[in-house]
N, C-alpha and C positions, 0 to 999 in steps of 0.2 A: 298737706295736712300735718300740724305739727303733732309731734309727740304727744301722750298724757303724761300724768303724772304717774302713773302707775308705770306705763313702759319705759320712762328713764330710770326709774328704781328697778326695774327687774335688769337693765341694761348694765347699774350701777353697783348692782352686788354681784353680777356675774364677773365684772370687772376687780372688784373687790375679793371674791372666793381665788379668782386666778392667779392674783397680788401675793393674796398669803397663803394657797397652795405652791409658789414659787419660793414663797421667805421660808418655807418650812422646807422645801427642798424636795418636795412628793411632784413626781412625772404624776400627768396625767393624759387620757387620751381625750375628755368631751366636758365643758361644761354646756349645759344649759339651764333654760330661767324662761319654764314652760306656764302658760296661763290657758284655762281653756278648756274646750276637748272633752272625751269621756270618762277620761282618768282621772282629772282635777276637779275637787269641788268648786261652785261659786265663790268669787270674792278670793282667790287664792291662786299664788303662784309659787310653782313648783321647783327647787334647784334639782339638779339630777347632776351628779360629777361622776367618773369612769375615769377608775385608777385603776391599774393591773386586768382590766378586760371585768371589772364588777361595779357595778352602778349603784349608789345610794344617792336616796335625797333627802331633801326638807322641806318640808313645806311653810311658806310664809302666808299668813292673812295679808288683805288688800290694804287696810291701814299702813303694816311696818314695811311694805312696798313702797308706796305712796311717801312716806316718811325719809325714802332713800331718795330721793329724787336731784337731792343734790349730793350728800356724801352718806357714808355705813355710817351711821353710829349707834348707839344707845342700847337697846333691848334686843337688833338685828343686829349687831356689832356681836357680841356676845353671843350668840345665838348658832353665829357664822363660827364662832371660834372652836365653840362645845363639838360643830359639827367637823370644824376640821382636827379636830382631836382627836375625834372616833374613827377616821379616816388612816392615821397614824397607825 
């Protein structure tokens, strides 16, 4: 069963948050790029990162997921940076 388009963007910015949690030089302990579940509303996936033993996320619509399927850019591109700002 191949992939969606949704799960290789969720696949795509996890890979992408890891990249530029590395370029910035922040250890981390977890990402994940959660869909689903009780915690997550519809249509929505969740980043969750743990750095120093405390977790923060972001939450992405199903669209700017969808939209990553081949690389970060645009509105998620920026979106990922604010977050890894606040991480800093």
């Amino acid at each position: 069963m191949p992939l969606t388009a949704f799960d290789l963007g969720k696949l795509k910015i996890a890979a992408h948050v890891r990249e530029e949690l590395d370029r910035a030089g922040i250890s981390f302990e977890a990402i994940h790029c959660k869909s689903g579940g009780l915690q997550n509303r519809p249509n929505t996936a969740r980043l969750i990162v743990t750095v120093n033993g405390n977790s923060t996320h972001l939450d992405f619509e199903a669209r700017e997921v969808e939209t990553c399927e081949s690389i970060v850019a645009g509105d998620t591109w920026y979106k990922i940076a604010g977050f890894i700002e606040q991480i800093k």
